[in-house]
C-alpha positions in Angstrom: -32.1 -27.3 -3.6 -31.4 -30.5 -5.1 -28.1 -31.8 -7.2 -30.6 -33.7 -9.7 -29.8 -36.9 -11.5 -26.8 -38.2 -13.4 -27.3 -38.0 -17.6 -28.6 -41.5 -18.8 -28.7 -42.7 -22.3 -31.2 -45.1 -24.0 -30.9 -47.2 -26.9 -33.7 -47.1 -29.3 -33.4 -48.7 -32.7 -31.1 -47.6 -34.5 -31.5 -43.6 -33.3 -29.8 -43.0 -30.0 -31.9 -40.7 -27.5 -30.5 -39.0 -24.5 -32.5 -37.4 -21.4 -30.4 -34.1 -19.6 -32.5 -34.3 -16.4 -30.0 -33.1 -13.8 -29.1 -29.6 -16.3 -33.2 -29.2 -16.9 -34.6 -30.2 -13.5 -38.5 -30.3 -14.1 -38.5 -29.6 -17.8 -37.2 -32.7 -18.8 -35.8 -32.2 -22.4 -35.3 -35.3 -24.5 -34.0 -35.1 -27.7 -33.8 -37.8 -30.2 -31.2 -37.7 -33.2 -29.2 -39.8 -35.1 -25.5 -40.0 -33.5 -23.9 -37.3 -35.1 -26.6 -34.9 -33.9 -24.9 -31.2 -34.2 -21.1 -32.3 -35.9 -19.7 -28.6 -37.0 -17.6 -26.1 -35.2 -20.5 -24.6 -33.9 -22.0 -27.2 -31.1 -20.9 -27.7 -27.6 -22.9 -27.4 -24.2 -21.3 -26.4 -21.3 -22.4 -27.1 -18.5 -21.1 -25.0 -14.7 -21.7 -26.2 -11.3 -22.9 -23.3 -9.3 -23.3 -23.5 -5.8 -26.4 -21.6 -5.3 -29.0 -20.1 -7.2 -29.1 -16.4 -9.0 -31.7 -14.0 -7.7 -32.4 -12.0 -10.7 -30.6 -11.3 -13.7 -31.5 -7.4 -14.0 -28.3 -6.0 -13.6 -28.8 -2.9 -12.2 -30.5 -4.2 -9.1 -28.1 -6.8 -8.1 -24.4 -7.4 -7.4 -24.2 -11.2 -6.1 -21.9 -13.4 -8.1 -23.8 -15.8 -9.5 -26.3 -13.3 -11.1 -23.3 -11.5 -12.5 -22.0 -14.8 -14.3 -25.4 -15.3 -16.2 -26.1 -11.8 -17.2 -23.1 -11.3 -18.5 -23.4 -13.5 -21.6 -27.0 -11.7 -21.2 -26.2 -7.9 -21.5 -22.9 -5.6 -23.1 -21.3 -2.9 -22.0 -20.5 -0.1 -23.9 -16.4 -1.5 -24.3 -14.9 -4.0 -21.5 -11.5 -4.5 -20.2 -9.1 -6.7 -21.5 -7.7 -9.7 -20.1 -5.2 -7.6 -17.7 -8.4 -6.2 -16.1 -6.1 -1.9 -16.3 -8.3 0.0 -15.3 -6.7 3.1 -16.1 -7.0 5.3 -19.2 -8.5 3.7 -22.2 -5.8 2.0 -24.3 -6.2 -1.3 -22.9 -10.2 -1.5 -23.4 -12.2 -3.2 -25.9 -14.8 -2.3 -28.1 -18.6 -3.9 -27.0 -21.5 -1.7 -28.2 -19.4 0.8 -28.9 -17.5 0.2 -32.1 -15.2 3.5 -31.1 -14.9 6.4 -28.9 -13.6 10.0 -28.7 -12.4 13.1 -26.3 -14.2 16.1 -27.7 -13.2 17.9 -24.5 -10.9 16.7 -21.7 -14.0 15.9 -19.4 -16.5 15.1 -22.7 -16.3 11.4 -23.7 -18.4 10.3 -26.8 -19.2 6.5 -27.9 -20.6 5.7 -31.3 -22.5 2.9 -31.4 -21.7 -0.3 -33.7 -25.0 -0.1 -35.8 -24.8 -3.9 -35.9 -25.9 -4.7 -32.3 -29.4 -5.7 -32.1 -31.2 -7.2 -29.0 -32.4 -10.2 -28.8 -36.5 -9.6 -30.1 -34.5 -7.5 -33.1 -35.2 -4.0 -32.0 -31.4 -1.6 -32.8 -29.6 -0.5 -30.2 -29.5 2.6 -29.5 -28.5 6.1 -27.9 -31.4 6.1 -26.3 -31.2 2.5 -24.6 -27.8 4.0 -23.2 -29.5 7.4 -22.1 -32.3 4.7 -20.2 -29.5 3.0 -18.3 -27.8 5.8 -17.2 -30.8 7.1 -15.5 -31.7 3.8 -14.1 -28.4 3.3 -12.8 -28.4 6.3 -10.6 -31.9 6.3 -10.0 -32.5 6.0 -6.2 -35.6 4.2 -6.7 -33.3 0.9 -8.8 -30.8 1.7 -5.6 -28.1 -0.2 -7.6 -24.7 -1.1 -5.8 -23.2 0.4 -8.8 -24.6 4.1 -8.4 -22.1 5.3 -6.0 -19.0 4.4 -8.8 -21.4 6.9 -11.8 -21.2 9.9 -9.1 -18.5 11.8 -11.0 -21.3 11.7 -14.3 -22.5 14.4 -14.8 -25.0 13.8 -17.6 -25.2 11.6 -20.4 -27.3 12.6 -23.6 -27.8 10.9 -27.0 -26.8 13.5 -29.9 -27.8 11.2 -32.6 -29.4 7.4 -33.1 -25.7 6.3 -32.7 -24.1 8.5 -30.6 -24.2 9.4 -27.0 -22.0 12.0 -25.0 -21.1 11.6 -21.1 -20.0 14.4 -19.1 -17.9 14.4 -15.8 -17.4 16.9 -13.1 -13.9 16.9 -13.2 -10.2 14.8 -14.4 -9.3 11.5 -13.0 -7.3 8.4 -14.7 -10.4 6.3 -14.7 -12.8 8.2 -16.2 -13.5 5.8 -19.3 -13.4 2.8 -16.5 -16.3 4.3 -14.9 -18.6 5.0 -17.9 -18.0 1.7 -19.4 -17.6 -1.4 -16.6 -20.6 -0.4 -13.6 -23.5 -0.4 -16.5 -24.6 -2.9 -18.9 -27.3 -1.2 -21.2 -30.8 -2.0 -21.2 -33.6 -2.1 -23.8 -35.4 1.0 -22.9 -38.3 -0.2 -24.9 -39.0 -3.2 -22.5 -38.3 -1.9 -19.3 -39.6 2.1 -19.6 -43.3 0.9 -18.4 -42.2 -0.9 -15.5 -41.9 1.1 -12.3 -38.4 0.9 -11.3 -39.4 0.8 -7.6 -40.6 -2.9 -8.4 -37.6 -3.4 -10.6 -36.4 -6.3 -7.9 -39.1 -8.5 -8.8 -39.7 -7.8 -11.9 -40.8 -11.1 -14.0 -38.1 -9.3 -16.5 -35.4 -10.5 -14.1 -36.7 -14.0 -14.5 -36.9 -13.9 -18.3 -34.9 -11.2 -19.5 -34.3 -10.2 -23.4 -30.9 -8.9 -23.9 -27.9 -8.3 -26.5 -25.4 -10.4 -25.7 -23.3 -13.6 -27.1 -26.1 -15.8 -25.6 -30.1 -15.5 -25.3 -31.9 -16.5 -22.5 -33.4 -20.4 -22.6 -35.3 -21.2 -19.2 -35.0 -21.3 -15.6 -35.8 -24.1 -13.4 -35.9 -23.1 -10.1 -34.2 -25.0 -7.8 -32.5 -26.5 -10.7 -30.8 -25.3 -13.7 -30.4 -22.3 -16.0 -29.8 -22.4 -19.8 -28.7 -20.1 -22.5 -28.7 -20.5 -25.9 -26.1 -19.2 -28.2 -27.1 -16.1 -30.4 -26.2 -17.5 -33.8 -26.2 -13.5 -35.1 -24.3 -12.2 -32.3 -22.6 -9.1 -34.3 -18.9 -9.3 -32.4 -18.8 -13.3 -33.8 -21.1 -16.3 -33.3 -20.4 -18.3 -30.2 -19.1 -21.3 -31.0 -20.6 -23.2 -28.1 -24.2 -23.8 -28.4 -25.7 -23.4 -25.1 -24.4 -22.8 -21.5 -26.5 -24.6 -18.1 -26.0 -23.5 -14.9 -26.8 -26.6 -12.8 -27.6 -24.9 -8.8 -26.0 -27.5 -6.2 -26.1 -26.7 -2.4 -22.5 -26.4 -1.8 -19.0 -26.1 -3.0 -18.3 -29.8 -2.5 -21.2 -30.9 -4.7 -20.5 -28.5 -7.2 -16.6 -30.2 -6.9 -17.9 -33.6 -7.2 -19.9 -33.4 -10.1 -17.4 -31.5 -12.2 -14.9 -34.6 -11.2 -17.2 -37.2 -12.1 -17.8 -35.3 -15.4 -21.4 -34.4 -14.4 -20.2 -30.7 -15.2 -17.6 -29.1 -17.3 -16.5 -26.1 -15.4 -16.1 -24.7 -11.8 -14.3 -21.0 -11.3 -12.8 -21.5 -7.8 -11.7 -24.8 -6.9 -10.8 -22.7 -2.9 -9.3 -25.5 -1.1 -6.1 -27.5 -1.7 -8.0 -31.0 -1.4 -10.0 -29.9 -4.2 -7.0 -28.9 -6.2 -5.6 -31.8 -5.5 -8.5 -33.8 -6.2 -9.4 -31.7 -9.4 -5.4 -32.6 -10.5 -5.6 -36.4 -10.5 -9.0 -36.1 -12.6 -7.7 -37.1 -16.4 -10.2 -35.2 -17.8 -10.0 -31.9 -16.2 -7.3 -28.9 -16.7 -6.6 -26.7 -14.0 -6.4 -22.9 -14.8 -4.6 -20.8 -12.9 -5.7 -17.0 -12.0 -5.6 -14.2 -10.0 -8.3 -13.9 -7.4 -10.9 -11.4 -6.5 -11.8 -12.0 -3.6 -9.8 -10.8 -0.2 -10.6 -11.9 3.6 -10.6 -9.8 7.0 -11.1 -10.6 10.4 -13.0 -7.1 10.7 -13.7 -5.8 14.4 -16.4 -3.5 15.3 -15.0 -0.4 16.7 -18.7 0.7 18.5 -20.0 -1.5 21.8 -21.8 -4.7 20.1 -25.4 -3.8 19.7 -25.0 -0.1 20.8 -23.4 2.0 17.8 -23.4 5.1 20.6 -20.3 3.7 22.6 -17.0 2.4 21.6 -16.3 -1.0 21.8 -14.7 -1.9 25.3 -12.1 -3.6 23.9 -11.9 -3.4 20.4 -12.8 0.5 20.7 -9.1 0.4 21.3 -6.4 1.2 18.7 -3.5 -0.2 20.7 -5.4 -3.3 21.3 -6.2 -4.0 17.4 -2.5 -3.1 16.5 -1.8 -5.8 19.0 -3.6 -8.4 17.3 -2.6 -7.7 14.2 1.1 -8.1 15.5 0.1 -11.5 17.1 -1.3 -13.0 14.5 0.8 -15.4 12.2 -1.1 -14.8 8.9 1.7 -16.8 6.6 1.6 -20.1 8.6 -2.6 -20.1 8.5 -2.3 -19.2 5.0 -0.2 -22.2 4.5 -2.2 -24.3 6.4 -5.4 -23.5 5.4 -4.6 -22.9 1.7 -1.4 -24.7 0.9 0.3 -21.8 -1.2 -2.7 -21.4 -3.2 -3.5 -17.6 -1.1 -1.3 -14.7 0.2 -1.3 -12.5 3.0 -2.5 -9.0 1.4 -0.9 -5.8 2.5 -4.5 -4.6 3.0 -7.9 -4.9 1.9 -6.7 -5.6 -2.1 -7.6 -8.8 -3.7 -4.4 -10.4 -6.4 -6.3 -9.3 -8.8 -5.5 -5.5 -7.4 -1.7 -6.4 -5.6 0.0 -6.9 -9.1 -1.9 -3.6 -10.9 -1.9 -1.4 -8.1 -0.2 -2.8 -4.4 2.8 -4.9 -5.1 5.3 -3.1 -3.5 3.1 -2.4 -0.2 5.1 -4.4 3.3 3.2 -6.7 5.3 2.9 -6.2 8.7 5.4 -8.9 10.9 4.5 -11.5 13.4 5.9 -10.7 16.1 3.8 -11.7 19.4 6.7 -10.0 21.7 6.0 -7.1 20.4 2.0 -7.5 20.7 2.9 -8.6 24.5 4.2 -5.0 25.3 1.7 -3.0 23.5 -0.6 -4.7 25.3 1.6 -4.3 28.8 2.2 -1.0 27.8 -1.8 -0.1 27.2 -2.6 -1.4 31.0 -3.7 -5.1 30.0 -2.6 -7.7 32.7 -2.9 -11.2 32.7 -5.4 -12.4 34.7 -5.3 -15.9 36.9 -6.7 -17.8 34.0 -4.1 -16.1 31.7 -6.7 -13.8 30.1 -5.6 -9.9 29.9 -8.0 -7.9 32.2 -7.8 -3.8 32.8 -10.2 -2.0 35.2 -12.7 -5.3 35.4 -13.2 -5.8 31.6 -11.8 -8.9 30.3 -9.7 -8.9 27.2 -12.4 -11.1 25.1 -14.4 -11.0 22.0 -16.5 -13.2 19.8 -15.7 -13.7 16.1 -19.0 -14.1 13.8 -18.1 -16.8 11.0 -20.4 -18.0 8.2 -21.0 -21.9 8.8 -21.0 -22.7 5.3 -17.2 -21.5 4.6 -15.1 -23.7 5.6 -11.9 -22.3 5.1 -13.2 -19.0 7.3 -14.3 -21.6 10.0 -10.4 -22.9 10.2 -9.1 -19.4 10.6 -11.4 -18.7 13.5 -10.1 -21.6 15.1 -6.4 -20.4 14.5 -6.9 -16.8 16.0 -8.6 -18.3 18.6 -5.4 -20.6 19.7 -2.7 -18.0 18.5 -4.5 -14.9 20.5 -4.7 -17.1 23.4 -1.0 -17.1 23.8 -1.0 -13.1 24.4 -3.8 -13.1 27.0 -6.6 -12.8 24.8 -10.1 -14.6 25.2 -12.0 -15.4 21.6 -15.1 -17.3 21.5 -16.6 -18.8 17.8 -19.7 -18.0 17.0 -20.8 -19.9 13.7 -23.7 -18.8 11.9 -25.7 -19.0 8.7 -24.4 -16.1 6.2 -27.4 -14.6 6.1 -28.0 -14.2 10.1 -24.2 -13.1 10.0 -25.1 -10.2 7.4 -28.0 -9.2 9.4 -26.0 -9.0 12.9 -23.2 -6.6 10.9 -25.9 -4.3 9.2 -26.6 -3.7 12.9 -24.2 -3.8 14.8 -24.7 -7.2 16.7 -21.5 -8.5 17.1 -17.9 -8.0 18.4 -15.9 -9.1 14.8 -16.6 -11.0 12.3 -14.1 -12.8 9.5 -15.7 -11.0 6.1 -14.7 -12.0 2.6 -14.9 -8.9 -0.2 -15.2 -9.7 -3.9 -13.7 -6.5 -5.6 -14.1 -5.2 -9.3 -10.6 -3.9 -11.1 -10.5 -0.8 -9.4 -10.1 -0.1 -5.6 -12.0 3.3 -6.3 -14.9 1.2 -5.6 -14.3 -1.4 -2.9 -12.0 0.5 -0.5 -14.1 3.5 -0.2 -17.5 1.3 0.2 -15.9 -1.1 3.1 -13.9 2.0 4.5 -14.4 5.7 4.2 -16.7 7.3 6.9 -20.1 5.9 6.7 -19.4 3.2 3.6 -22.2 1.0 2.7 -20.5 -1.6 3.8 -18.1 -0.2 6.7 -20.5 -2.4 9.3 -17.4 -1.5 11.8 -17.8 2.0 11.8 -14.1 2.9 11.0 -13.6 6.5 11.0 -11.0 8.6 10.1 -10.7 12.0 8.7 -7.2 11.5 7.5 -7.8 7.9 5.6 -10.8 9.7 4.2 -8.7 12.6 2.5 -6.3 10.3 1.6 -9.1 8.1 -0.6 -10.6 11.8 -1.5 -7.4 12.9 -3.4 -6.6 8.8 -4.8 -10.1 9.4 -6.3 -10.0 12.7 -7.8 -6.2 13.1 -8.8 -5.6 13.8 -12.4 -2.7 11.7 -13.1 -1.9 8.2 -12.7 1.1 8.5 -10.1 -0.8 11.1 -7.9 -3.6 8.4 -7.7 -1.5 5.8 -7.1 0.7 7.5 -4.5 -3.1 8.5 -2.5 -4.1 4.9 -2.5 -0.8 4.3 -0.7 -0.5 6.6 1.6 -4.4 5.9 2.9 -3.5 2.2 3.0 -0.6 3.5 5.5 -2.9 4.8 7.4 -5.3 1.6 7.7 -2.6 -0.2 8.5 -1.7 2.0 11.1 -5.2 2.0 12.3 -5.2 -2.0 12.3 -9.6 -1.7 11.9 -9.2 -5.4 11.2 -6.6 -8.2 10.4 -5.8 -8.6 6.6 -6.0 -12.2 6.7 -5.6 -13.5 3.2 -6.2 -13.1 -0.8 -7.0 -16.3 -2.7 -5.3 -17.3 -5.8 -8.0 -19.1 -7.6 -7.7 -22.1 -9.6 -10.2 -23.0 -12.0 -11.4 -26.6 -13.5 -12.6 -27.2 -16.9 -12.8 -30.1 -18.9 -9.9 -30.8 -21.2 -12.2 -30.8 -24.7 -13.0 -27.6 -24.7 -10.2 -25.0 -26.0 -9.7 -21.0 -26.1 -10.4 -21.1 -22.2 -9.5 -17.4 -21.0 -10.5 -16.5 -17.2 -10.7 -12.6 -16.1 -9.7 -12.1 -12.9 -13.1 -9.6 -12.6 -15.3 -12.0 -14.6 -14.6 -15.7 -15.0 -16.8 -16.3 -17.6 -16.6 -13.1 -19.7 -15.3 -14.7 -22.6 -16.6 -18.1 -22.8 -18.6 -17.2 -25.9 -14.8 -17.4 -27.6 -14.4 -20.8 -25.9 -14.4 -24.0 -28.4 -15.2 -27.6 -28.7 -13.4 -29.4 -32.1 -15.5 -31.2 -33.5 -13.4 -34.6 -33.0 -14.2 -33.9 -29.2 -17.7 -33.5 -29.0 -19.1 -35.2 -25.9 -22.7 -36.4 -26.1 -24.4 -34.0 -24.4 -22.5 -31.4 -27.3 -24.3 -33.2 -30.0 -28.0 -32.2 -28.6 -30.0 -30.3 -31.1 -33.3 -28.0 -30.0 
């Protein structure tokens, strides 16, 4: 994957022509205007440095972040949340395709469409496109990540052009939340012929038509992705023109070229030399926000490559409480992160602590009190200083991604701090796809995992925890934590829900299936000329289409006209 070139300018006469290679890649566009090229309140390209490349931007089939980020300009929802990401209720959620909703019946929700929205080729939107999503959605054939979080609807039916009903099985405080944020409706008339068993890699995915702020431009693989805006967008015309994302290989390159002005915008800045670095850039404003993303050292509670037995050592509750107790989560988080991440109570991103989890304790350091659990459970030091008990060694191997290198430094701190109490831990680095494969089946001891979460932690707790989640690769199991989620999920009020989530995160705790290590604050970087910058917590870019450049600030690649 190559970074491309830098932007060069030529003189020619007296018109001035510049060539965006690096945002285009193969399809080199040159455009040739006179200087003021596109002058009004409508102009602006913004350009994001993405480490990595999308796979396909067909919602339903995919959840990685990158895709998200594109089709998002790409395809509404029915009504989003606002910039405090609540998930509960409706009150704080905003009208998208759906200019308005009602309650016809306590588990009856009805949306009427705005007649306005149009996608992209001109066809209406309608009651059917949202009927088609539904049932693509939840269709095992799509398999979308988002299916589990429609279980509770029951059906959803279009009573009119305009208007379609969805039904529920029963009363919960997120009802609306669920009907509105895990789908993004699709044109039913493009997509109806097209098996949705080959949905993956369909060429839609590469070329999609949607109804959003921006319409799809080209894709370069390799290379860039552009958007152009939708000048008839019914919510308000974008006021920047076109968005690029330029694909680099890594976090560092993306870093660079938004420093040396190569980009204009980065989400997640991670570490604090990029902060730091992204600070003393005159051009650049750092943005603040709370993260999404939280990070475990996660054990595996069956024998590594044998799901049949327990794990010899970390089969063993007393042993995990242990290292949970002995591991000094505040001074890493320091280290690693400078202030800029904070040791989560449990598996809850910021974005999640200040909604849902702020008043949930932390569990202390205290490695004296790890000592005599582990005295108590049988464990005695060994010559070397490693705990043995009846011939096993207290050891294990922590799986780490290679290309993180902020969960490379944490691997290397457990490792010295565990070593005090008598435990072996070996490193094994890995590329982040070999690491996913060896946790789908069961080929490792623990692994440090990170988790990006949506508003709600009806979604990611159950999925990374329950009995037989998707993506519990650790086989945690407990009937009592599973009850606990049970009645957080399907309580009818607010507090009840909110009391289940924290008495099942007592439990966990208690448990100690893995070692809460740390929940970023992010920090974003976006060049200083463009204005109205708003970052969601759930979806940094969800409202760039509101974003501005005046027209005194126009840089030259703003002034390009197609």
């Amino acid at each position: 994957m190559t970074a491309g070139n830098l932007m060069t300018m030529h003189a020619v006469s007296r018109l001035r022509c510049w060539v965006i290679a690096p945002l285009l890649g193969a399809m080199t566009i040159t455009s040739c205007a006179r200087r003021a090229g596109c002058a009004g309140d409508y102009c602006g390209t913004v350009v994001f440095a993405a480490p990595g490349e999308p796979t396909t931007l067909l919602p339903p089939v995919t959840d990685e972040a990158l895709d998200r980020d594109v089709f998002g300009q790409l395809f509404l929802k029915l009504a989003d949340v606002g910039p405090q990401a609540a998930t509960i209720g409706d009150s704080s959620f905003e009208p998208a395709l759906a200019a308005r909703w009602d309650w016809p019946t306590p588990l009856t929700l009805r949306f009427h469409l705005d007649p306005r929205a149009r996608w992209h080729d001109g066809t209406p939107v309608t009651a059917s496109d949202v009927v088609f999503t539904w049932q693509a959605y939840t269709d095992s054939a799509v398999d979308s990540p988002e299916r589990p979080a429609l279980q509770h609807i029951v059906a959803v039916t279009a009573d009119d052009s305009a208007t379609v009903t969805f039904r529920f099985d029963h009363r919960y405080p997120e009802m609306f939340f669920d009907a509105v944020y895990h789908m993004r409706v699709l044109p039913a008339h493009l997509l109806r012929t097209i098996p949705r068993s080959t949905w993956k890699g369909a060429a839609f995915g590469r070329a999609p038509i949607g109804d959003g702020p921006y319409r799809f431009a080209r894709w370069t693989p390799g290379q860039s992705l552009e958007l152009t805006a939708d000048s008839t967008f019914f919510l308000g015309r974008p006021h920047i023109r076109r968005l690029i994302w330029r694909f680099t290989a890594d976090l560092s390159v993306a870093v660079t070229q938004v420093i040396a002005g190569e980009a204009d915008a980065l989400q997640v800045l991670v570490t604090p030399a990029n902060i730091v670095r992204a600070a003393a850039t005159a051009h650049l404003a750092l943005y603040p926000y709370p993260g999404s993303v939280y990070t475990t050292l996660s054990f595996n509670l069956r024998a590594n490559g044998d799901s049949t037995r327990a794990h010899p050592v970390l089969g063993d509750a007393e042993v995990r409480r242990a290292l949970v107790l002995a591991t000094d989560r505040q001074r890493m988080a320091q280290s690693v992160f400078a202030g800029h991440a904070q040791v989560p109570p449990g598996p809850i991103s910021q974005m999640w602590h200040a909604l849902w989890f702020a008043d949930l304790p932390v569990p202390a350091y205290d490695t004296a009190a790890a000592d005599r659990l582990l005295d108590t459970d049988g464990w005695r030091r060994g010559a070397d200083g490693t705990r043995e008990r009846g011939g096993v060694r207290l050891s294990f191997r922590i799986a780490v991604p290679s290309s993180s290198g902020s969960r490379k430094q944490y691997a290397q701190l457990i490792q010295e701090e565990l070593h005090l109490v008598g435990v072996a831990v070996s490193i094994d680095e890995m590329e982040a796809a070999t690491m996913q494969d060896r946790e789908r089946t069961g080929a490792y001891d623990a692994a440090i995992e990170s988790w990006n979460t949506d508003p709600s932690p009806a979604s990611g707790i159950p999925d990374a925890w329950i009995t037989g989640g998707g993506g519990n690769f650790g086989h945690y199991s407990s009937l009592r934590f599973d009850a606990q989620v049970h009645a957080a999920l399907t309580a009818e009020t607010p507090a009840a829900s909110l009391a289940a989530w924290h008495d099942a995160l007592a439990t966990l705790s208690a448990d100690a299936p893995a070692v809460m290590l740390y929940a970023l604050d992010n920090v974003a970087a976006i060049d200083k000329r463009i204005s109205g910058v708003q970052l969601r917590p759930d979806e940094w870019w969800a409202d760039v289409w509101r974003w501005q450049i005046a027209p005194g600030r126009l840089a030259e690649r703003d002034r390009v006209v197609q």
